[in-house]
mmCIF file of the C-alpha atoms, coordinates in Angstrom:
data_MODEL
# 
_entry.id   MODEL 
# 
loop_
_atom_site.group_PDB 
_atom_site.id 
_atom_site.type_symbol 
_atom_site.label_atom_id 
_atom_site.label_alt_id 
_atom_site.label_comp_id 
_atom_site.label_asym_id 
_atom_site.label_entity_id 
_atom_site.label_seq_id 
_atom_site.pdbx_PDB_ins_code 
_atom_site.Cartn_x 
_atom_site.Cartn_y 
_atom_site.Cartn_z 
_atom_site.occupancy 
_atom_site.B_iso_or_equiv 
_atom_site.pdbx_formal_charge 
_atom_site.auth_seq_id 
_atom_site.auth_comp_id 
_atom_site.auth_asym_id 
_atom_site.auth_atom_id 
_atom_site.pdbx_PDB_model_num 
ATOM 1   C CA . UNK A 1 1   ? 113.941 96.919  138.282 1.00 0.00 ? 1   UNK A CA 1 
ATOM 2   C CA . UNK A 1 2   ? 110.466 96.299  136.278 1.00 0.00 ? 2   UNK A CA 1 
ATOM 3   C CA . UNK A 1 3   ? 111.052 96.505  132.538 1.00 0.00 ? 3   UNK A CA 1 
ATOM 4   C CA . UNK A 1 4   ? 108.507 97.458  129.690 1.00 0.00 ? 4   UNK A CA 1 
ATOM 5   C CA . UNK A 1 5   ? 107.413 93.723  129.042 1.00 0.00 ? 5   UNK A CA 1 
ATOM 6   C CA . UNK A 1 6   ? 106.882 93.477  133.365 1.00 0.00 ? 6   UNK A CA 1 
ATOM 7   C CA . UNK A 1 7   ? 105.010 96.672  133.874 1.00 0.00 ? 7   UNK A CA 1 
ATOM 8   C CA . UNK A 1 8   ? 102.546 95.761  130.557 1.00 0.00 ? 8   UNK A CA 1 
ATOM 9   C CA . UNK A 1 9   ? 102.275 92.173  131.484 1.00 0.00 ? 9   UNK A CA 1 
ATOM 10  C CA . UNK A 1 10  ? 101.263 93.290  135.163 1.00 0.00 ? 10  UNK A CA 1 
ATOM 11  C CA . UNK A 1 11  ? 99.134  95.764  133.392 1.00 0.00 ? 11  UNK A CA 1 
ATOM 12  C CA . UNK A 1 12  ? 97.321  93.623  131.515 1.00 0.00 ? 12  UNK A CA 1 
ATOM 13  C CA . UNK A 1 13  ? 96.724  91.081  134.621 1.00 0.00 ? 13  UNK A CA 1 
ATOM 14  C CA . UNK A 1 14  ? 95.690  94.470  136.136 1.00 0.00 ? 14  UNK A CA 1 
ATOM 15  C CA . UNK A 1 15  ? 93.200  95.298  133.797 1.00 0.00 ? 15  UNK A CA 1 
ATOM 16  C CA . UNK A 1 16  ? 91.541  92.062  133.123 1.00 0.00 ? 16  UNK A CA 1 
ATOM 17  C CA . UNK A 1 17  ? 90.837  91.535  136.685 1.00 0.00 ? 17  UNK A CA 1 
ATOM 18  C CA . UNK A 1 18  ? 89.865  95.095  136.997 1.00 0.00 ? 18  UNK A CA 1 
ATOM 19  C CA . UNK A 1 19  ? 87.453  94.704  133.754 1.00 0.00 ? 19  UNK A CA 1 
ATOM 20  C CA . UNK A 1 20  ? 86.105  91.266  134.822 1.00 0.00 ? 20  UNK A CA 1 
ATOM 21  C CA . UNK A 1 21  ? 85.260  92.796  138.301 1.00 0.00 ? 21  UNK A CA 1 
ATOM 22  C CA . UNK A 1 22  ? 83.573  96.162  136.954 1.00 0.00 ? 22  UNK A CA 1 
ATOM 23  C CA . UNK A 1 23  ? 81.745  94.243  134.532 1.00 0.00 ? 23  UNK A CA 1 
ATOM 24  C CA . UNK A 1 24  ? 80.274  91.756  136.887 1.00 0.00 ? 24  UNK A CA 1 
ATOM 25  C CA . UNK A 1 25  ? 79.676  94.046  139.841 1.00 0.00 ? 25  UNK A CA 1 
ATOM 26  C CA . UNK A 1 26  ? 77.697  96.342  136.854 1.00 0.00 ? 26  UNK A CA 1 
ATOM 27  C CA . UNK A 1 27  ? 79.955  99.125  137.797 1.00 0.00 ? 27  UNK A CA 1 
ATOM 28  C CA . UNK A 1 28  ? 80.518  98.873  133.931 1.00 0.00 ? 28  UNK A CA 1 
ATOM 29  C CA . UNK A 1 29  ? 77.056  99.127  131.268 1.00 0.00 ? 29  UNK A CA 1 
ATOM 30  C CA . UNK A 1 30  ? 78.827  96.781  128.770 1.00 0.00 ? 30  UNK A CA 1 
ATOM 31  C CA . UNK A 1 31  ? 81.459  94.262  127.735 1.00 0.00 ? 31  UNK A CA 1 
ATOM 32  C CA . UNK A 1 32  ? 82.632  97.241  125.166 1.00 0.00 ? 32  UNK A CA 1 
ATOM 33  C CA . UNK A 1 33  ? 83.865  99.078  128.674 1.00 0.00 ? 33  UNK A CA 1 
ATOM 34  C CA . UNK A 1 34  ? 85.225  96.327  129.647 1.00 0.00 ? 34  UNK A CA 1 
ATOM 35  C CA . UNK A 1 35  ? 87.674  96.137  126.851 1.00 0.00 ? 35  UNK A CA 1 
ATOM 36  C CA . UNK A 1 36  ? 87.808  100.248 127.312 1.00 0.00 ? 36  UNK A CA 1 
ATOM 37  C CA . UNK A 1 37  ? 88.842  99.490  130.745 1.00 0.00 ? 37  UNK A CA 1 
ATOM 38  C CA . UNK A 1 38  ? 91.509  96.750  129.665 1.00 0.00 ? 38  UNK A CA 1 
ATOM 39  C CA . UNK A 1 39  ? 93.550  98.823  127.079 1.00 0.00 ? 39  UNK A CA 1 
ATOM 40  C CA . UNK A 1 40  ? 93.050  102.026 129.611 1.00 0.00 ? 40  UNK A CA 1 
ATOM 41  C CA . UNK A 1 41  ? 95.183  100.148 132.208 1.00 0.00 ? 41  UNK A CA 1 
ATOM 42  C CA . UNK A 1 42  ? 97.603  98.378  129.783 1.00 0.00 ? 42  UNK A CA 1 
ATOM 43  C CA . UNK A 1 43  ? 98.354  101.737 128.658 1.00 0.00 ? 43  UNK A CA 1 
ATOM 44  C CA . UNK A 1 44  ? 98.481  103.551 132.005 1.00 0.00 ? 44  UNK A CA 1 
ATOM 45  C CA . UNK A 1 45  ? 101.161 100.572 132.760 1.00 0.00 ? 45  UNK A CA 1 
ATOM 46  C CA . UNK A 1 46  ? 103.818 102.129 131.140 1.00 0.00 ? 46  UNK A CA 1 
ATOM 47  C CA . UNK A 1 47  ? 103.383 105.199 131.063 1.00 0.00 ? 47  UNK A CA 1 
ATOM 48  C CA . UNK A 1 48  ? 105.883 105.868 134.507 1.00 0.00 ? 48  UNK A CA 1 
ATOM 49  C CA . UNK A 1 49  ? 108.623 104.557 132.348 1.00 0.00 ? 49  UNK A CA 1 
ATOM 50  C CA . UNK A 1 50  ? 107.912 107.129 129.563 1.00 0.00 ? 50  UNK A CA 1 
ATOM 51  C CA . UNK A 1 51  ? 110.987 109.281 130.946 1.00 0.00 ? 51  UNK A CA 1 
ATOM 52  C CA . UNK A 1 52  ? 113.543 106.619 130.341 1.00 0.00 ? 52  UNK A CA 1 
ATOM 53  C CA . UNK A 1 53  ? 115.485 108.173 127.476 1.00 0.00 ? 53  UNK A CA 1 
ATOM 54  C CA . UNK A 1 54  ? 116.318 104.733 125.904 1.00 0.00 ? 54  UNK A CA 1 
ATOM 55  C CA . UNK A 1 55  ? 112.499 102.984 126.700 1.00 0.00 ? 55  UNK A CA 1 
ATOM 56  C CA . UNK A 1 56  ? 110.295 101.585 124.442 1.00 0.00 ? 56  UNK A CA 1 
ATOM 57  C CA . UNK A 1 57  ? 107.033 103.485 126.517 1.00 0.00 ? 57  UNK A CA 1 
ATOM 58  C CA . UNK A 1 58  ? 108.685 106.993 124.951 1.00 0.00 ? 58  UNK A CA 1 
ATOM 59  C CA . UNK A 1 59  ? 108.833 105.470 121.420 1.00 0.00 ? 59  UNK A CA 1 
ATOM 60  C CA . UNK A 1 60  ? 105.032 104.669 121.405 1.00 0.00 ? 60  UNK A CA 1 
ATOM 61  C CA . UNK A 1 61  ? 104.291 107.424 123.583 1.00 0.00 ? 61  UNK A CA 1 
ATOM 62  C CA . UNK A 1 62  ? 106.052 110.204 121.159 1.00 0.00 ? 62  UNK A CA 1 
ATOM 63  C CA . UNK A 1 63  ? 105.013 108.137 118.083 1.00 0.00 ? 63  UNK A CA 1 
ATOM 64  C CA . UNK A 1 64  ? 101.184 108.139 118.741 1.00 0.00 ? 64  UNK A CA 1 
ATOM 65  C CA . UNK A 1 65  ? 101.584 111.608 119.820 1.00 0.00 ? 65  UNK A CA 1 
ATOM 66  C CA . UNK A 1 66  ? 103.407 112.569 116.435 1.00 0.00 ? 66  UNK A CA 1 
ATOM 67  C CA . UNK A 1 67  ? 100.948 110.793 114.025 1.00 0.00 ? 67  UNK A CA 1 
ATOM 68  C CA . UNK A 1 68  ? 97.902  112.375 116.025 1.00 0.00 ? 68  UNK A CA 1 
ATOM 69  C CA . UNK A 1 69  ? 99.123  116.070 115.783 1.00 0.00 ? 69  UNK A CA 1 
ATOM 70  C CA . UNK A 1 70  ? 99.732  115.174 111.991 1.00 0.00 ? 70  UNK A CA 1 
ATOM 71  C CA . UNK A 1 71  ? 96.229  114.012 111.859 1.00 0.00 ? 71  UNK A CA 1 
ATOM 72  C CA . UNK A 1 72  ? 95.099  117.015 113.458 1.00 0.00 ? 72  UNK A CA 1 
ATOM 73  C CA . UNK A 1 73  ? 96.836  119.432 111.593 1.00 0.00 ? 73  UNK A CA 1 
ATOM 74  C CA . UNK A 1 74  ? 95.224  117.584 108.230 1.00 0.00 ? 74  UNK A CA 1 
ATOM 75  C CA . UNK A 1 75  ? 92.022  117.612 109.909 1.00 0.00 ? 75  UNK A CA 1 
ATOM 76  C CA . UNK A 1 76  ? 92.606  121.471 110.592 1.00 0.00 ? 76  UNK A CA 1 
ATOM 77  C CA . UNK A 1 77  ? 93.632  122.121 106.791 1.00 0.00 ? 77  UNK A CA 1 
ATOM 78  C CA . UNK A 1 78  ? 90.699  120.275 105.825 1.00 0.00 ? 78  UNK A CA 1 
ATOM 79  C CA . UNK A 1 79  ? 88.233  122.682 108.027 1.00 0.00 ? 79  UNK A CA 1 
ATOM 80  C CA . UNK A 1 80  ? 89.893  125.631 107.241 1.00 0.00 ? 80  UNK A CA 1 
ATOM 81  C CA . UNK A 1 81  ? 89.339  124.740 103.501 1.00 0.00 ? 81  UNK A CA 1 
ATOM 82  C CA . UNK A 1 82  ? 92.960  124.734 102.750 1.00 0.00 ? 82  UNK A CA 1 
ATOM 83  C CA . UNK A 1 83  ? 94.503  123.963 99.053  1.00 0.00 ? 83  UNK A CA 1 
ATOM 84  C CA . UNK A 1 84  ? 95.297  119.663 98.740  1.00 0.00 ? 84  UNK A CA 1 
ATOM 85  C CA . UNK A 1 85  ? 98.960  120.718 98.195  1.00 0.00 ? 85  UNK A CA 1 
ATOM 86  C CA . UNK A 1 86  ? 99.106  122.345 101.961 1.00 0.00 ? 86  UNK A CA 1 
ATOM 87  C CA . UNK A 1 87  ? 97.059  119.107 103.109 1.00 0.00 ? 87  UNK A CA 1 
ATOM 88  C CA . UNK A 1 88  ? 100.420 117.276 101.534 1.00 0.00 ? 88  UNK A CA 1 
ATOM 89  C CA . UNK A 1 89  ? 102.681 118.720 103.151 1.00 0.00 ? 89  UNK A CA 1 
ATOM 90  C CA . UNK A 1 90  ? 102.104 120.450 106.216 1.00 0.00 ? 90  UNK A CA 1 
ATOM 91  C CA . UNK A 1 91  ? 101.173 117.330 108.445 1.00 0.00 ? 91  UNK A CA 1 
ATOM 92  C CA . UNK A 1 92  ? 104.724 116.370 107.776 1.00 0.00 ? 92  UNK A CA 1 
ATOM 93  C CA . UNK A 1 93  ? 106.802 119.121 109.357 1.00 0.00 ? 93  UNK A CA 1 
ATOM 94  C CA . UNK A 1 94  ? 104.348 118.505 112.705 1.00 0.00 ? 94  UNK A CA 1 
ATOM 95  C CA . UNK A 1 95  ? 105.026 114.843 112.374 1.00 0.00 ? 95  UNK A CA 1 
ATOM 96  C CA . UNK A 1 96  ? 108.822 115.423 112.676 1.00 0.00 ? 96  UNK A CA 1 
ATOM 97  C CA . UNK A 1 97  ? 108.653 118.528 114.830 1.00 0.00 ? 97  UNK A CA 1 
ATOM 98  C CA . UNK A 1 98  ? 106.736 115.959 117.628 1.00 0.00 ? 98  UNK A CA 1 
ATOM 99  C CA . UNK A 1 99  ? 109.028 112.956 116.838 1.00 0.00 ? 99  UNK A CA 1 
ATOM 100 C CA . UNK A 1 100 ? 112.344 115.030 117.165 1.00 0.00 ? 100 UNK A CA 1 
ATOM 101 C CA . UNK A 1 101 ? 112.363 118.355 118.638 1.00 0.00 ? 101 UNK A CA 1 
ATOM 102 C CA . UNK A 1 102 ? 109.516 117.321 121.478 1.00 0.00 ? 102 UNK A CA 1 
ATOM 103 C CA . UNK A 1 103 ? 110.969 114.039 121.720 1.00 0.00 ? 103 UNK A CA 1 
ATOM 104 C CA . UNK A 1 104 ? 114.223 115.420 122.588 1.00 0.00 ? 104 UNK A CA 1 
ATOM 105 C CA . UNK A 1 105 ? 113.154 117.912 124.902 1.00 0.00 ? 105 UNK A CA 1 
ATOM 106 C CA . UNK A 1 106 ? 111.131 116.080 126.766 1.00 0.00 ? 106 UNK A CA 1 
ATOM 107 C CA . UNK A 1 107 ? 114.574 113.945 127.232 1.00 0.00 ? 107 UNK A CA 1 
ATOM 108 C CA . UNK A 1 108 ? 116.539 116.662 128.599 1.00 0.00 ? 108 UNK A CA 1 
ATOM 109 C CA . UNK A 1 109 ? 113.308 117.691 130.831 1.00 0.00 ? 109 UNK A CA 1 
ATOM 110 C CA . UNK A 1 110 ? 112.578 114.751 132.599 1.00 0.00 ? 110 UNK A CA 1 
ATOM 111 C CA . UNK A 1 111 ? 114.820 112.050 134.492 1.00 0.00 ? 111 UNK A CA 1 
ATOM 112 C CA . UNK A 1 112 ? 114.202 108.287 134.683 1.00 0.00 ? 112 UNK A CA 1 
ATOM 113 C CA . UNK A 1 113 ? 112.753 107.567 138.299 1.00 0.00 ? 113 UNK A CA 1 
ATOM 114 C CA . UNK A 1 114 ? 111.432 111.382 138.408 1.00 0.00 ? 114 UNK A CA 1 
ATOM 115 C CA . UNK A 1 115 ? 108.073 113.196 138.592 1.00 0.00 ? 115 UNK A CA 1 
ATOM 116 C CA . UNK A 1 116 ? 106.739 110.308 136.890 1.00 0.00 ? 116 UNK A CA 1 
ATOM 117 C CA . UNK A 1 117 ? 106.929 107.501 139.637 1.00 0.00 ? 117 UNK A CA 1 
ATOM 118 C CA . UNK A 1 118 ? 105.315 109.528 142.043 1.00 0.00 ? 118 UNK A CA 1 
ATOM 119 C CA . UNK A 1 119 ? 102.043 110.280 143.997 1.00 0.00 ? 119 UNK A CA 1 
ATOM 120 C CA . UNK A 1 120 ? 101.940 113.935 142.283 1.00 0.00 ? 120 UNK A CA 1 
ATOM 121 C CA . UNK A 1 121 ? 101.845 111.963 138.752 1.00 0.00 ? 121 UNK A CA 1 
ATOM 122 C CA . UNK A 1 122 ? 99.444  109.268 139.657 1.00 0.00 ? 122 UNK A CA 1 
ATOM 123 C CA . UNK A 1 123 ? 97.014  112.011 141.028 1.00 0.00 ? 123 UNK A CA 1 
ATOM 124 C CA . UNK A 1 124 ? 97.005  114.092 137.766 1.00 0.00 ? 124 UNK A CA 1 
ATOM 125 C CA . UNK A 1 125 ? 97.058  110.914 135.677 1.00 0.00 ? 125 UNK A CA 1 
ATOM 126 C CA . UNK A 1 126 ? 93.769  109.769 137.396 1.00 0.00 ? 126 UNK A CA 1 
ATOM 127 C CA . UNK A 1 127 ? 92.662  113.677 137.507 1.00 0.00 ? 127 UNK A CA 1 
ATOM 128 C CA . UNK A 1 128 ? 92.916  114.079 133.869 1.00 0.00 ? 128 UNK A CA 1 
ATOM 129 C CA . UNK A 1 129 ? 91.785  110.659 132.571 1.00 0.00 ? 129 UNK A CA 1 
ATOM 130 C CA . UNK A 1 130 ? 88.609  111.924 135.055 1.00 0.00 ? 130 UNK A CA 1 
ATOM 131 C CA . UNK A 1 131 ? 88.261  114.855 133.341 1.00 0.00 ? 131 UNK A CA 1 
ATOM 132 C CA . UNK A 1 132 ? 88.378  113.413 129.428 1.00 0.00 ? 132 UNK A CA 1 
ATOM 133 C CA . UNK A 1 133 ? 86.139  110.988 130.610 1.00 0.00 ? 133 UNK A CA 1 
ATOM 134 C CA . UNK A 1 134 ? 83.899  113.355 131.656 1.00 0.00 ? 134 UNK A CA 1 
ATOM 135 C CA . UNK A 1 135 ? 83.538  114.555 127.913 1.00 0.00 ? 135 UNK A CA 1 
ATOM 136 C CA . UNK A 1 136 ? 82.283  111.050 126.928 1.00 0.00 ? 136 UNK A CA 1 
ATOM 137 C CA . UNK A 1 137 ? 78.570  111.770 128.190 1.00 0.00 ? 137 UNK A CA 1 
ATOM 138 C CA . UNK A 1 138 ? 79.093  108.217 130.549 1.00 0.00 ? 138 UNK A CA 1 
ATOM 139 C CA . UNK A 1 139 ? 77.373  107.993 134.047 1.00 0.00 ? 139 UNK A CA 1 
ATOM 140 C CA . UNK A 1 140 ? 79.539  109.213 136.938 1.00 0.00 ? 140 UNK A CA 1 
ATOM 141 C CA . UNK A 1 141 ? 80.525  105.939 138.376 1.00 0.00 ? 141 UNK A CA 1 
ATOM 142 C CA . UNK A 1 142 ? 81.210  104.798 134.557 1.00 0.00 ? 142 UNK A CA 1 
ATOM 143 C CA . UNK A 1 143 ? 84.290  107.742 134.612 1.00 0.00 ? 143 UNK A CA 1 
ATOM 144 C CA . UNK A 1 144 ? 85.349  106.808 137.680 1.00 0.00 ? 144 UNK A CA 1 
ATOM 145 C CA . UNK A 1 145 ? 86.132  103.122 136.450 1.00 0.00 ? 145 UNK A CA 1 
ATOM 146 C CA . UNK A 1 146 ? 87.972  104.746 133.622 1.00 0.00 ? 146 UNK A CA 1 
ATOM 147 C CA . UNK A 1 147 ? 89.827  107.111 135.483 1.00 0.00 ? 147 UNK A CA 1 
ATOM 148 C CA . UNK A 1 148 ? 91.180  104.626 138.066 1.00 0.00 ? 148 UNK A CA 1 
# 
């Protein structure tokens, strides 16, 4: 069975040779995509292991998700015009509320070797990595490369 350190080191062969390929056959504008391209598919590596309860992908997964919705929530506070001491401490409780109470129910959801090692989950991967792409303004072909 593939561990975190196979599936991102086959990811990252993955990605180079898919970014060195795109780049040269100008299915790419730029070296910038390129990297874009790299990190996409080191990332999209382990991502089927993010239902393993005890896995490192679910750590970083949950983590990045946890600090973004903080960020957001600041960002929101921010907008809304909001008074420095609810800027303090409101991003917290979101911080924890992703990093515990999501994290933990996304454990009880999902099973290791589940919906997320199948075709279902590769299609709305690609789907929705299509889609955000999409929002970047980049040429059709260019969020195709992404996407896959």
């Amino acid at each position: 069975m593939a561990d975190f350190k196979t599936h991102v080191s086959a990811g990252a062969a993955t990605g180079f040779a898919v970014a060195v390929v795109s780049y040269n056959w100008n299915l790419i504008p730029n070296a910038y995509m390129a990297v874009i391209v790299f990190f996409g598919t080191v990332i999209g590596s382990f991502l089927p292991d993010t239902d393993s309860d005890s896995g490192i992908p679910l750590k970083i997964v949950f983590t990045t998700y946890a600090y973004f919705m903080a960020a957001i929530s600041l960002y929101w506070l921010h907008v809304a015009g909001a008074h420095l001491a609810l800027k303090i401490f409101v991003p917290s409780p979101s911080f924890f509320f992703v990093l515990n109470y999501l994290k933990l129910k996304f454990r009880d959801w999902t099973d290791h070797r589940g919906i997320f090692h199948s075709v279902p989950a590769l299609l709305c991967s690609f789907l929705i990595s299509l889609f955000l792409a999409g929002t970047t303004g980049l040429s059709l072909r260019e969020q195709f490369v992404i996407a896959f």
